[in-house]
PDB file of N, CA, C and O in Angstrom:
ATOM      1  N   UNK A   1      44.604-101.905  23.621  1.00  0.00           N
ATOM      2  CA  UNK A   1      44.293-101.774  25.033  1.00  0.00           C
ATOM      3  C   UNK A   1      43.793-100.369  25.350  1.00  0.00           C
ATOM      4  O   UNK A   1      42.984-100.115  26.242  1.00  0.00           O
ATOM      5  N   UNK A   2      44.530 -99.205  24.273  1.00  0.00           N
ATOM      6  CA  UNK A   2      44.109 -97.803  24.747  1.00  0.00           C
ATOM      7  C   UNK A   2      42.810 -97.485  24.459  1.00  0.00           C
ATOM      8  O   UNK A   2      42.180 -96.570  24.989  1.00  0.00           O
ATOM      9  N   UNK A   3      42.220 -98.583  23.232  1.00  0.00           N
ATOM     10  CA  UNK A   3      41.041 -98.340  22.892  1.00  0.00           C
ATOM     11  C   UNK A   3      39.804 -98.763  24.024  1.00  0.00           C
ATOM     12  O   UNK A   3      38.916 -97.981  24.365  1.00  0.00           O
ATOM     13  N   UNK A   4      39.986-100.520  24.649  1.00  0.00           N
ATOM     14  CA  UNK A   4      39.311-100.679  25.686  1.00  0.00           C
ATOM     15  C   UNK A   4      38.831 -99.525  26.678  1.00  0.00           C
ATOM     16  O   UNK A   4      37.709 -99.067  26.896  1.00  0.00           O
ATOM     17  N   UNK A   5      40.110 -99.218  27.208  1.00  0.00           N
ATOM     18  CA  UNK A   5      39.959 -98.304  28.253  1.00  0.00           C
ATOM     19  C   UNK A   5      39.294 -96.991  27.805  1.00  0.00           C
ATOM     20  O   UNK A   5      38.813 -96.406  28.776  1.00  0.00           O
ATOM     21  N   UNK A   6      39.090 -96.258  26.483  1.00  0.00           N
ATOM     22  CA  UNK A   6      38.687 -95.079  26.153  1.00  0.00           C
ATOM     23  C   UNK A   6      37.365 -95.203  26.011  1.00  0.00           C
ATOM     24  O   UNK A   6      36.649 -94.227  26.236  1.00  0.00           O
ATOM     25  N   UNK A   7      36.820 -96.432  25.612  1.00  0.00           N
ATOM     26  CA  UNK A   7      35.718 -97.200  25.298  1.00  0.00           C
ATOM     27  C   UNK A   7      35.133 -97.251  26.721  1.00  0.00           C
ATOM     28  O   UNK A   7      34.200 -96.448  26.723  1.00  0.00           O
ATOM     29  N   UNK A   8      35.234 -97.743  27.759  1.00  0.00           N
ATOM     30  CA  UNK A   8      34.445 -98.139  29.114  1.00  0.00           C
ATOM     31  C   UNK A   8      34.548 -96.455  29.336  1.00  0.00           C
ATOM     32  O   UNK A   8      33.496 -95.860  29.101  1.00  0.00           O
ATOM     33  N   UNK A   9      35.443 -95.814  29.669  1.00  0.00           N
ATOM     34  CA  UNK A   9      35.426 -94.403  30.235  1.00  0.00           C
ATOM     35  C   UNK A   9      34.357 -93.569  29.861  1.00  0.00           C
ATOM     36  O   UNK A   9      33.702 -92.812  30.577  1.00  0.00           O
ATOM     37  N   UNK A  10      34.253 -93.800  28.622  1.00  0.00           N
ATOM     38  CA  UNK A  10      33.440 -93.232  27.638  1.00  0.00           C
ATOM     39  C   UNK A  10      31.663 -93.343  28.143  1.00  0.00           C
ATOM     40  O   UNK A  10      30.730 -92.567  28.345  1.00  0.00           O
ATOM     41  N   UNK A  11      32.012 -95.303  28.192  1.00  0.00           N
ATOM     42  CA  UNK A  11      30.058 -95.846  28.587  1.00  0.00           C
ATOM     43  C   UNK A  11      29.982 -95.491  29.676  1.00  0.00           C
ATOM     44  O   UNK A  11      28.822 -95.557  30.083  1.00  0.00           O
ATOM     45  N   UNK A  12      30.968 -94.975  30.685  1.00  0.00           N
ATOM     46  CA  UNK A  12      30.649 -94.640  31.967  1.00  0.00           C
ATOM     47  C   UNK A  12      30.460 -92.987  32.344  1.00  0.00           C
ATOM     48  O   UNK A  12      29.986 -92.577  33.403  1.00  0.00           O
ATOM     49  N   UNK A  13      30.793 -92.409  31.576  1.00  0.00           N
ATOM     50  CA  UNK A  13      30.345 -91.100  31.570  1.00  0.00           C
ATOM     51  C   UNK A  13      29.099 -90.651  31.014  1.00  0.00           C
ATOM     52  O   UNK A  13      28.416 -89.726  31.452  1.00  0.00           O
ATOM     53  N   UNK A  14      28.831 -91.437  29.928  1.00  0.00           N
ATOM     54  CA  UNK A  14      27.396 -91.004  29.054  1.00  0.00           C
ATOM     55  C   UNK A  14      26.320 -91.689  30.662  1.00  0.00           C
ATOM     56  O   UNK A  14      25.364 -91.098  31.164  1.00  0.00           O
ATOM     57  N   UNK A  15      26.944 -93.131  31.148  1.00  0.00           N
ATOM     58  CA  UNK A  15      25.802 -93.477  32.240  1.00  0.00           C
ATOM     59  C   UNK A  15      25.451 -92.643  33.264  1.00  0.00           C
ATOM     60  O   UNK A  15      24.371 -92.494  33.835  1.00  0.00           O
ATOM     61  N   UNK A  16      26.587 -92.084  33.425  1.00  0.00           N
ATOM     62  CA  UNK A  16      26.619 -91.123  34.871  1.00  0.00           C
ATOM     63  C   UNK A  16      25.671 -89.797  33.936  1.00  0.00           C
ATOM     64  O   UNK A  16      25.275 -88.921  34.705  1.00  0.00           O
ATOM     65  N   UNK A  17      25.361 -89.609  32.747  1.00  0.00           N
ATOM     66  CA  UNK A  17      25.000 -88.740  32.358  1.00  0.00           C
ATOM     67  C   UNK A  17      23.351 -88.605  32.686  1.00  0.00           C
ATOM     68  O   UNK A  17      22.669 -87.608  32.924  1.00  0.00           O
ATOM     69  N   UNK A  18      22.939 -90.294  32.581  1.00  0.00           N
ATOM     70  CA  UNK A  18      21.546 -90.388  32.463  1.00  0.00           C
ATOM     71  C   UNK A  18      21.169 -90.402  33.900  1.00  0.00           C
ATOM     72  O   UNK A  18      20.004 -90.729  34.127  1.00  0.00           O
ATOM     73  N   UNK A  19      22.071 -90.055  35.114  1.00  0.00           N
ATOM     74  CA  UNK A  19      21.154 -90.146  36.437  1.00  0.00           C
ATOM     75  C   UNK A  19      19.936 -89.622  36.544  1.00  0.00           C
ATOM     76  O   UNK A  19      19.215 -89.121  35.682  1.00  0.00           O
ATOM     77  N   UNK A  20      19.794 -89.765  37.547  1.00  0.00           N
ATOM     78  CA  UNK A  20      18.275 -89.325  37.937  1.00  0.00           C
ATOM     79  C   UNK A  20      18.465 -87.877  38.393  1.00  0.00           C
ATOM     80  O   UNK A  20      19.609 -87.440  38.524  1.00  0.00           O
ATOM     81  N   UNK A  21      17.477 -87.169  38.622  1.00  0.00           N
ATOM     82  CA  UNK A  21      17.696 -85.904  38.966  1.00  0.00           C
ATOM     83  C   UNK A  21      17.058 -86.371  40.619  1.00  0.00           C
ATOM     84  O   UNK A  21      16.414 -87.316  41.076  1.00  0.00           O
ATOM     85  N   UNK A  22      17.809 -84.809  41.269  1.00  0.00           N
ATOM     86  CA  UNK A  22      17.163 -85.241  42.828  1.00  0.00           C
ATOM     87  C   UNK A  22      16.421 -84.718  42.772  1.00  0.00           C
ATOM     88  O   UNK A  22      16.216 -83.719  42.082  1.00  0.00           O
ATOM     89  N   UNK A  23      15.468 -85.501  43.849  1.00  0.00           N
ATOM     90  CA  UNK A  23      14.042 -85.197  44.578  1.00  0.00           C
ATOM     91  C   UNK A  23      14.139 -84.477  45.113  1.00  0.00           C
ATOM     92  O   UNK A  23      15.175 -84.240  45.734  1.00  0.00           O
ATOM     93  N   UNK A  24      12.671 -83.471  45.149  1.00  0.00           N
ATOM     94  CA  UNK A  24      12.536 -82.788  45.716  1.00  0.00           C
ATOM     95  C   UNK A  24      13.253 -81.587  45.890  1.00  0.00           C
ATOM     96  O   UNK A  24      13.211 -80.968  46.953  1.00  0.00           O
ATOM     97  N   UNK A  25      13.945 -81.196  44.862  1.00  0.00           N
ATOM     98  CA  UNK A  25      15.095 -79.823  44.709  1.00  0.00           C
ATOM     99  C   UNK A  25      14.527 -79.485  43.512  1.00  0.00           C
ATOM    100  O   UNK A  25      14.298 -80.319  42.636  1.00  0.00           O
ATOM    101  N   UNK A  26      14.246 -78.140  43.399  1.00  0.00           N
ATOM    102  CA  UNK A  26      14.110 -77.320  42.298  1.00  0.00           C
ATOM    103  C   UNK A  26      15.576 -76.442  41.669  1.00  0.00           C
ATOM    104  O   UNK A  26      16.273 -75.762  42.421  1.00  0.00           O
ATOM    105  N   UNK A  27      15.838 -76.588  40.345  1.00  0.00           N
ATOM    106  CA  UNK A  27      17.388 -76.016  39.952  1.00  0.00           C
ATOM    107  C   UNK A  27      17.340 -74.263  40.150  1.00  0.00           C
ATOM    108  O   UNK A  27      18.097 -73.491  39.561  1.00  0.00           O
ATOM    109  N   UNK A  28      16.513 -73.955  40.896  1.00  0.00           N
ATOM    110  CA  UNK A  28      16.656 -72.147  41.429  1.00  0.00           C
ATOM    111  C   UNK A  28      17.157 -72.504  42.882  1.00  0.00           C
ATOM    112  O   UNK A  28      17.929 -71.839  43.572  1.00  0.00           O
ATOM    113  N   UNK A  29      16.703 -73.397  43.115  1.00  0.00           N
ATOM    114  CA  UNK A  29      17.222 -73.798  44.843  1.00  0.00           C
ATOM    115  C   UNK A  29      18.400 -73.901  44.737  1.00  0.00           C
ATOM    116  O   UNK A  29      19.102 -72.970  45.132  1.00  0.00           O
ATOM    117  N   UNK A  30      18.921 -74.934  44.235  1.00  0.00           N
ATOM    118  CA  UNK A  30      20.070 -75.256  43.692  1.00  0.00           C
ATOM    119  C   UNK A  30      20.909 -74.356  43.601  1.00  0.00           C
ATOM    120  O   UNK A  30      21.746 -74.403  44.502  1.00  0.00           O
ATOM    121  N   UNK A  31      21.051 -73.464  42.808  1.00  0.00           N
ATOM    122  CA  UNK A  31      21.482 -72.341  42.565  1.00  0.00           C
ATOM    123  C   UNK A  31      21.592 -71.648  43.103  1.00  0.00           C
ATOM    124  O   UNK A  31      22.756 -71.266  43.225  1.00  0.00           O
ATOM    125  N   UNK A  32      20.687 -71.021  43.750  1.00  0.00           N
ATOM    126  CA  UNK A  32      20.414 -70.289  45.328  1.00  0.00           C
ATOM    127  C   UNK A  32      22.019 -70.632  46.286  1.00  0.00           C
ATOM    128  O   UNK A  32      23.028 -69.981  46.556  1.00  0.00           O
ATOM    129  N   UNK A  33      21.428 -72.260  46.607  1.00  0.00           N
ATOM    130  CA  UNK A  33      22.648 -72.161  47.822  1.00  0.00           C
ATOM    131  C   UNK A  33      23.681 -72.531  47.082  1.00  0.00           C
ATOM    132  O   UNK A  33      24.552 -72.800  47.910  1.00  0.00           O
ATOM    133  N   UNK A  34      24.135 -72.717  45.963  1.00  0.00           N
ATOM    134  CA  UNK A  34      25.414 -72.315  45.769  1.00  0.00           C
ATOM    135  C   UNK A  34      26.111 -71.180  45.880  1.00  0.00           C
ATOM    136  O   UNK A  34      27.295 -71.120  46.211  1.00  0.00           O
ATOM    137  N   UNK A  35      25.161 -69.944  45.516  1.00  0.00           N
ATOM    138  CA  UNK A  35      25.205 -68.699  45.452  1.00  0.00           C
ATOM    139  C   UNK A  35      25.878 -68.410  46.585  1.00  0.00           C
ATOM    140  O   UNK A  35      26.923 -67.762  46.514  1.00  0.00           O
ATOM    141  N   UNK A  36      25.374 -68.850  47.802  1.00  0.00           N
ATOM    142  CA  UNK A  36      25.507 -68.271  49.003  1.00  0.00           C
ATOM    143  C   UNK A  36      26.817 -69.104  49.632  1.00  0.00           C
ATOM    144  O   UNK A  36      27.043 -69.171  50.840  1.00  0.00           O
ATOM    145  N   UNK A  37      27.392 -69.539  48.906  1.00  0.00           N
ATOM    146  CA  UNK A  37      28.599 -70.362  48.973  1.00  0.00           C
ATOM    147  C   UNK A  37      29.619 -69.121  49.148  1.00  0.00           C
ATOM    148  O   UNK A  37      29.162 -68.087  48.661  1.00  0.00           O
ATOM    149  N   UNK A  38      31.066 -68.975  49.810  1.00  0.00           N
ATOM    150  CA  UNK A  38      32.148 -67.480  50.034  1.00  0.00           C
ATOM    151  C   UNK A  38      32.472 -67.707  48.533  1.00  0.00           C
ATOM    152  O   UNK A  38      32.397 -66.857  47.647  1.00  0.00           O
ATOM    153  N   UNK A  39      32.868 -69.087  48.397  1.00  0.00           N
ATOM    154  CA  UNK A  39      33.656 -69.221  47.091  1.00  0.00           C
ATOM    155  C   UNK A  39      33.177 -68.642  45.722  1.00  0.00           C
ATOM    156  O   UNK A  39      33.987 -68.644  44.795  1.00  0.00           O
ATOM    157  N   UNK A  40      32.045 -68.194  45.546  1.00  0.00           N
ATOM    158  CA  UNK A  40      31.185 -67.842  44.453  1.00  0.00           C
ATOM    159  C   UNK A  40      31.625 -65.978  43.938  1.00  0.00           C
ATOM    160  O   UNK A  40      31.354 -65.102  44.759  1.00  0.00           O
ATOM    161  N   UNK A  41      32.055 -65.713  43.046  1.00  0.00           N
ATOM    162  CA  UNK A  41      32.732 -64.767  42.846  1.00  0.00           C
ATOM    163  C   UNK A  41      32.129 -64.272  41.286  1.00  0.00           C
ATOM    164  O   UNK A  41      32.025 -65.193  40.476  1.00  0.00           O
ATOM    165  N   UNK A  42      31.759 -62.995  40.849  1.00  0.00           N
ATOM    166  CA  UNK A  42      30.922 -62.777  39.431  1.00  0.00           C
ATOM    167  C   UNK A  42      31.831 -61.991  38.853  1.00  0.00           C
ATOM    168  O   UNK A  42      31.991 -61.093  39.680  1.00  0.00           O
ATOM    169  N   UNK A  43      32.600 -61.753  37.842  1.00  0.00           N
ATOM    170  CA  UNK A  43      32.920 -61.048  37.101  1.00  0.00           C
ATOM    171  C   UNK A  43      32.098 -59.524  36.990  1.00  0.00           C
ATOM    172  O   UNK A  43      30.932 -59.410  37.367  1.00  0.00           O
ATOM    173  N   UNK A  44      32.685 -58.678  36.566  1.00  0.00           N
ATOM    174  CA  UNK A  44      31.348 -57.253  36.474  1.00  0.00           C
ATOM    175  C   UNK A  44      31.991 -57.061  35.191  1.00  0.00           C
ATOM    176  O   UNK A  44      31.226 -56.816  34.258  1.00  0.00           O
ATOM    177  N   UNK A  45      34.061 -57.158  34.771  1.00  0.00           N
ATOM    178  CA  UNK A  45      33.670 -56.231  33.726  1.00  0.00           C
ATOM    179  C   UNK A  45      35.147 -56.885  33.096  1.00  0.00           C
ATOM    180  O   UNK A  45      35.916 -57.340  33.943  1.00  0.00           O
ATOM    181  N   UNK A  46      35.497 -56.940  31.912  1.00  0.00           N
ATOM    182  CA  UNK A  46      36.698 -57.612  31.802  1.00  0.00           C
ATOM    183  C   UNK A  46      37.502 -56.344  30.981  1.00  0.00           C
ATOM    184  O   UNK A  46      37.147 -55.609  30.060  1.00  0.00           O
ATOM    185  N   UNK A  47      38.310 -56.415  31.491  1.00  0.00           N
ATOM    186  CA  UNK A  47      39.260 -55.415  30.374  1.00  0.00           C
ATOM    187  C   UNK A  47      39.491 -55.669  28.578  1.00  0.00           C
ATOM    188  O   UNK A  47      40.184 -54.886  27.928  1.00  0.00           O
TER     189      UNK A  47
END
């Protein structure tokens, strides 16, 4: 049974893999307004 279930999880992630990309968004845009998200935080320097 553990196998079923590891098995569908599995075909359903590789499917969700092949979506489509969205229209009309370029991945700098993308990026962009995430950027400008508060939550977005960069490392500068690690000990």
């Amino acid at each position: 049974m553990r196998f079923v279930i590891a098995a569908t999880m599995l075909t359903l992630i590789s499917a969700g893999a092949h979506a489509a990309p969205p229209q009309g968004a370029k991945l700098s845009d993308i990026i962009a307004k995430v950027e400008q998200t508060p939550d977005i935080e960069y490392i500068d320097e690690v000990d």
